[in-house]
N, C-alpha and C positions, 0 to 999 in steps of 0.2 A: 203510342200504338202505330204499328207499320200498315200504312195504307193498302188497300187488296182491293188492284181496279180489274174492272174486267180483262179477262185476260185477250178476248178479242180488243179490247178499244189500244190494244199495245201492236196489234199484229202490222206488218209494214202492210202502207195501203198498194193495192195490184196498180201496175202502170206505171211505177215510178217511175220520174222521168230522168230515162238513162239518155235521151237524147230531145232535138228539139221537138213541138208539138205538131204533130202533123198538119198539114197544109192546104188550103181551099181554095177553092177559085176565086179569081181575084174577083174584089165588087165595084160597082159605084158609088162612090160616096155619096148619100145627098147632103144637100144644104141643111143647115143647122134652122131648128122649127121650133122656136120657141112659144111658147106658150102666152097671148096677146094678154091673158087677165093674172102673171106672172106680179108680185107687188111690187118689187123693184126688182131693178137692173143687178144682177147679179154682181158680189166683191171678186175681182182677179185679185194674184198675187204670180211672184214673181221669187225664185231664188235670186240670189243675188249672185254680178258675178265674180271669177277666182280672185281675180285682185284686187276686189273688196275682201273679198273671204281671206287673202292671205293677211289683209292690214288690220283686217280685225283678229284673226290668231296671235298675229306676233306678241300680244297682251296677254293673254291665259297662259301660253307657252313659254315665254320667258319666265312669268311669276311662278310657274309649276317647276321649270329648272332652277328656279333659285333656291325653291323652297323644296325641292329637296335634297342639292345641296347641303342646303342648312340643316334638315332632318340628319344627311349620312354624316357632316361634320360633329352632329352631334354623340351622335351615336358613337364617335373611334373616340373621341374624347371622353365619351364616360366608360370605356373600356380599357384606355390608354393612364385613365385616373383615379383606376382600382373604382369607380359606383356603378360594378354591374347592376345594382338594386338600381337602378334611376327607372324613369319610362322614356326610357330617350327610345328603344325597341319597338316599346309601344305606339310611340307618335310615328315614327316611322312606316310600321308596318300601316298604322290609320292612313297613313299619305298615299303608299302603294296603290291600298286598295280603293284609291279615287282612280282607279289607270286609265276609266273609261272617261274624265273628262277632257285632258289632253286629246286622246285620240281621238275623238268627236269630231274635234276640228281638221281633220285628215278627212274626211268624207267629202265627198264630189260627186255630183248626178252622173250619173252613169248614159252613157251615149251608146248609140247603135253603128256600128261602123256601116259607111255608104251599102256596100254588097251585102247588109245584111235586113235592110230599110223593107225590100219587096217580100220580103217573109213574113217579117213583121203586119205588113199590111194588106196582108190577105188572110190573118190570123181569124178566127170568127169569135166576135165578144160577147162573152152574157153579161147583166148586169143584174144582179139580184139584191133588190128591197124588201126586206122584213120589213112590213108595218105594225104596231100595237098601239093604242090610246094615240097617234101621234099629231100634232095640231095641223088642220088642212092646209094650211097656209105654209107652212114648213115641207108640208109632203108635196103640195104645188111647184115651190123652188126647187126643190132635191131634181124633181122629174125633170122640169126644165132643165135643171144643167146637163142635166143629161143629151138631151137633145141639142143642146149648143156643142158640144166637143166639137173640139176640130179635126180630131179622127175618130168616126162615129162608131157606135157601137150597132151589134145585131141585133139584137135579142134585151127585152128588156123585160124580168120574172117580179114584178111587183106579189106579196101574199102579204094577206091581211090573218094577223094572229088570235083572229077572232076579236075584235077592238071593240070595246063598251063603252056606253057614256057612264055620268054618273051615277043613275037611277038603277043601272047591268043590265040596259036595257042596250040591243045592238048599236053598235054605232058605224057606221059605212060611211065610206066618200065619194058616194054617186057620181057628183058633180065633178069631182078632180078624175075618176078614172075613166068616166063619157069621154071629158076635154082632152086625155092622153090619148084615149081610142081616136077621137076624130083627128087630130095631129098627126097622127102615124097611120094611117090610111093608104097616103101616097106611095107609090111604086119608090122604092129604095130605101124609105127611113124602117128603123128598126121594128121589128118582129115584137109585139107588146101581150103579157097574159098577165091576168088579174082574177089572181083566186084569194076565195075567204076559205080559213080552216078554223076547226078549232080551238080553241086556246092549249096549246101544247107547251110555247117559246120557242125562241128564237131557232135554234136548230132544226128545228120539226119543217120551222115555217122554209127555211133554206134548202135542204133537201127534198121538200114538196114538187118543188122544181128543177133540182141541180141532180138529181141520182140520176134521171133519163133524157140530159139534157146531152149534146153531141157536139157542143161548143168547143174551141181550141184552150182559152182561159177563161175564167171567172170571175168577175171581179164583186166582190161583198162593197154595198155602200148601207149603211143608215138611214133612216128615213128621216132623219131630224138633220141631215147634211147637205151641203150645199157643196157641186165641185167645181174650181178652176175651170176653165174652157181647155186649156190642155192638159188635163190632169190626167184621160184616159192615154192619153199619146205620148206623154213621160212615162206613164205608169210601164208600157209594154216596151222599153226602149229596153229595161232590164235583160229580159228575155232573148235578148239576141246570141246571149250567153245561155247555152244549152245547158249547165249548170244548175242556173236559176231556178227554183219552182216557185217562189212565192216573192211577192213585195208590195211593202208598207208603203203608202203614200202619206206625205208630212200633212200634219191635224193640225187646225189654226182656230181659235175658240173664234166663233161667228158673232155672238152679242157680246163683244167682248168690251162694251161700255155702256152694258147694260143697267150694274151698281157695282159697288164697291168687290162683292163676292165673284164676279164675274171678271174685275180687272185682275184680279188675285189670281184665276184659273189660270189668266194665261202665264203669268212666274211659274206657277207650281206645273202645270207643264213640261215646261222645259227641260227639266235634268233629264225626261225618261223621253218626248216626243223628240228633242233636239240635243239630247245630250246620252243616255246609252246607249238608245238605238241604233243612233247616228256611229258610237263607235263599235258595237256588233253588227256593222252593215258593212265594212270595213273591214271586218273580219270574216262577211256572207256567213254570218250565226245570228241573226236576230231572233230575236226568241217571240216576242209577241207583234204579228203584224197586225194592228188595230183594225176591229171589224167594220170603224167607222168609214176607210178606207182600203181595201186587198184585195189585191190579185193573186189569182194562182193558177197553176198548169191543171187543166179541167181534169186529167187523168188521176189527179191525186186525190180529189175531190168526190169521183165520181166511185173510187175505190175506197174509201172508208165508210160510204150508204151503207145505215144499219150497224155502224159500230161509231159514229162520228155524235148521231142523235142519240144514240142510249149509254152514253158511258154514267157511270155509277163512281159514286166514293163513298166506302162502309157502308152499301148500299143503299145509297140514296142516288136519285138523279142530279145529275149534274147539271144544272142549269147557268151556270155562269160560266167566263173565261173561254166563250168558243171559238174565239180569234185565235186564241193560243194553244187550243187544240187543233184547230186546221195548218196553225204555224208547225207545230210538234211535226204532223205527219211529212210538211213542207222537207223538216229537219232533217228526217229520215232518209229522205230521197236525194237530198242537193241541196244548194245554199240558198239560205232568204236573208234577202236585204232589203235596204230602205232607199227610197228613193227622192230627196230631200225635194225635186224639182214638179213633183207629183202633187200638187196641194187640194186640201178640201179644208172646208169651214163646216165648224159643226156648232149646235148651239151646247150649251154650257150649261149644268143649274141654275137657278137665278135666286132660290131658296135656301138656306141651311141646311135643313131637312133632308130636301132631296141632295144635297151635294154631301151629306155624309152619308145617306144611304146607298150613293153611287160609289165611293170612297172603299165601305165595307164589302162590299160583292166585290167591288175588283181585288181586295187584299185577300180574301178570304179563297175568291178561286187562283189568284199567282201565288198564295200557299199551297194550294192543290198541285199544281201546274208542275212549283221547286219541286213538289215529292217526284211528280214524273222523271222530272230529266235526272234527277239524282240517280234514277232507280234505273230507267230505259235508254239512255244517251251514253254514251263511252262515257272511263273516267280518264281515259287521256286526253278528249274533245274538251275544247274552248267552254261549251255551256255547261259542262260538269261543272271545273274549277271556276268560271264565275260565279255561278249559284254557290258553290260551297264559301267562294268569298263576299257574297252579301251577307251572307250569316254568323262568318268571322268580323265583319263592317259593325252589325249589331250587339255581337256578344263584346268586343271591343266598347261601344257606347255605353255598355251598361258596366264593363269590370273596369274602365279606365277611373271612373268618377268615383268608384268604390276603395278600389288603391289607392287614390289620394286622399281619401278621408283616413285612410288606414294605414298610413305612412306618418307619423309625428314630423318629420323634415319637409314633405312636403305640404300636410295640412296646414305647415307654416307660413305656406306662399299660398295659402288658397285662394287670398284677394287678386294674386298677378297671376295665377292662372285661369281665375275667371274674366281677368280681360284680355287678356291675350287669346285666349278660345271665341272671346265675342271679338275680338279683330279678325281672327282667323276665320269664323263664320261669316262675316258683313265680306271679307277680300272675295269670297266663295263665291256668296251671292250674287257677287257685282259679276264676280269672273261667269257667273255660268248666264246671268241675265244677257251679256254680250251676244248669246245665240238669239236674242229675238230681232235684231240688226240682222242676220242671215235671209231675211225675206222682207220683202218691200211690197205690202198690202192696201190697195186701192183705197178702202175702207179705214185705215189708221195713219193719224196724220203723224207728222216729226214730232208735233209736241206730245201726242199720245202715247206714241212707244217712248221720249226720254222721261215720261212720269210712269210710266212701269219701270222702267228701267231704275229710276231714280228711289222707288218703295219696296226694290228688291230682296232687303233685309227683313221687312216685314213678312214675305213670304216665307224665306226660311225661318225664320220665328214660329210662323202658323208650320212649318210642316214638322220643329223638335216641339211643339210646345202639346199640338192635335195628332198628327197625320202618325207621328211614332208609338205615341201609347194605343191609338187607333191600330196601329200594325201588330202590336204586340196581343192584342187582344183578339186580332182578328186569325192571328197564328194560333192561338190557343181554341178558338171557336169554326175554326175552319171546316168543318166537319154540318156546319150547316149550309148547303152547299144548295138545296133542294126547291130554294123560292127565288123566282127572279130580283123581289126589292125592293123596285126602284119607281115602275111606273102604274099606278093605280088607275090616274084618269092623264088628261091630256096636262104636265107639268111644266113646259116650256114651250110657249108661243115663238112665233115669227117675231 
């Protein structure tokens, strides 16, 4: 059935930004006012830099030219030796459409040129935190880092989504939003509001405050995330490029040696936080800027109010994927990219449970999402025909295994192409793990990252073995779109 979204939640939003974001008067910055009963000291991280980045490319990029070399050599010799029946086509076209891990490693943080620095920083910042169920000690650090940036923000729009304990009896954080008030008192630190709503989710909770807000950009954090000290000051660096209206800041799992499911998140990760995005940013087409981390040009934000919180699918409410709905409208107006040198740390499931039910919201609304740009985006534009080529990437997964069985010549080598697919999968694994070396994190020691590094294979195992019949199910049930999920009571602590 063909999806029939409202026909406002398509309309381009007013404001797009045809040029830079207007301009304020410059401020004082104050000094960064952390929080004294904060539990620890905050993880930095650090991209790393180009020439590292380039000694660690020369390995993915050599292996990816050789192989597919090897793909095209293949392919003219089963043409040249009369077996157009072979799948030498097949493996080939399967190579192409990996295009986005090569390119990955072409991305570079993006810099402000000197004359463009004083613009930049007199830009005026919101920072807006959804809260729901979320553990105080989590919502404590978020705040705090906030307040440490080392280009500070103005404005900071804390709403609580109506948060319950376990009894559904209120739950409020007294104590953490007194300590934010008293903190921010002083002449210069950020302008702080703290509203309770309803239980509506998340969207509701974000335009409570961003529809009449008169801020330059916006930046979405999470309340269960913690950000680098100069995460806000990388983040706006993009913008110097009138272009721009949106960008992703790089997601780093925060308990990320919490247990064995958490060392795991951070592998599984990486193909989409340090490996598509990273090469659609490349391209200034990113498709999903993570809400755990986004900025955006406030005029795009502030023009989809009233069709951004009510969009519907076969009418139901849409309550997941609102990163990638605010990214969509980004889409419309100008380029969003990623900004690898922009870092936050987020916590992670720490349960099964909740880490599968996180899992299905996210596939269920980027099935929602693919129907948009299929439908609303050019089909000459970059995000058409990648989306069309994830779904060629799949249907390939499912008819390649089927034509071998259904081939007597080659159901005859079925043993040597089940190992050569499991070589071919472990080379992948290793090659795409090399992006967790791309960032060098306070909190994770050398031995830590070369034993992810080293249980790489395992991760892709969990994501053909779970994460694919998971997707295939979630494509087919996408349609229940209408319940958040994921967080009942307070599911991941500090």
């Amino acid at each position: 059935m063909t999806p029939r979204p409202d026909t406002s939640a398509t309309a381009r939003p007013t404001g797009a930004a045809a040029g830079p974001a207007p301009l304020r008067a410059p401020q004082a910055p104050p000094a960064p006012t952390p929080f004294p009963t904060a539990a620890t000291e905050p993880p930095r991280a650090r991209h790393v830099r180009p020439r590292t980045l380039v000694l660690l490319a020369v390995i993915p990029l050599t292996a990816f030219l050789a192989w597919g070399a090897a793909h095209a050599a293949s392919l003219v010799a089963s043409w040249t030796g009369g077996r157009p029946g072979g799948m030498a086509l097949a493996w080939l076209v399967s190579f192409l459409l990996l295009w986005w891990v090569p390119l990955s490693w072409l991305e570079r943080p993006r810099t402000a040129p000197p004359a463009a620095r004083p613009a930049l920083d007199v830009l005026t910042v919101t920072v807006q935190i959804p809260v729901y169920n979320e553990d105080p000690e989590a919502l404590r650090a978020c705040l705090d880092s906030v307040l440490r940036q080392t280009r500070p923000v103005q404005r900071i729009r804390v709403v609580d989504d109506g948060s319950v304990d376990d009894d559904g009896n209120p739950f409020t954080y007294d104590d953490v939003r007194a300590e934010l008030l008293r903190h921010t008192r002083a002449p210069g630190t950020p302008e702080v509001t703290w509203n309770r709503t309803p239980n509506r989710g998340k969207r509701h909770a974000q335009m409570t405050v961003l529809a009449d807000d008169d801020a330059d950009v916006f930046v979405t954090l999470d309340s269960d995330s913690v950000l680098d000290p100069h995460a806000v000051e990388e983040g706006l660096k993009p913008f110097a490029d009138p272009k721009v209206t949106s960008v992703a800041g790089q997601v780093l799992v925060l308990n990320h040696d919490a247990n064995a499911l958490t060392r795991m998140i951070n592998l599984l990760y990486l193909p989409f936080t340090r490996g598509l995005r990273s090469a659609q940013s490349v391209l200034g087409r990113v498709t999903i800027n993570s809400g755990t981390l986004a900025f955006y040009r406030a005029d795009i934000v502030r023009g989809a109010a009233g069709v951004y919180e009510n969009e519907t699918f076969r009418g139901r409410p849409m309550q997941m994927n609102d990163d990638s709905m605010l990214t969509f409208y980004g889409l419309l107006a100008g380029d969003t990219v990623h900004q690898p040198s922009s870092l936050v740390f987020t916590l992670a499931p720490e349960r099964p449970g909740h880490y599968l039910r996180q899992q299905m919201r996210w596939m269920r609304g980027t099935t929602v999402r693919h129907l948009w740009w299929l439908r609303y985006l050019p089909a000459t534009g970059i995000v058409f025909w990648t989306t069309v080529a994830e779904y060629v990437h799949i249907l390939l997964g499912l008819a390649i295994p089927v034509a071998v069985l259904a081939q007597p010549d080659l159901r005859g080598h079925l043993g040597t192409l089940l190992l050569s697919g499991l070589a071919i999968a472990t080379a992948m694994s290793y090659l795409m793990a090399l992006r967790l070396f791309t960032v060098r994190r306070s909190d994770m020691t050398t031995r830590q990252a070369l034993l992810l590094f080293a249980l790489a294979p395992v991760a892709a195992l969990w994501r053909a073995v779970v994460l694919r019949p998971m997707y295939l199910y979630a494509m087919a049930t996408c349609h229940r779109i209408n319940r958040w999920g994921t967080r009942t009571t307070v599911e991941v602590g500090l």
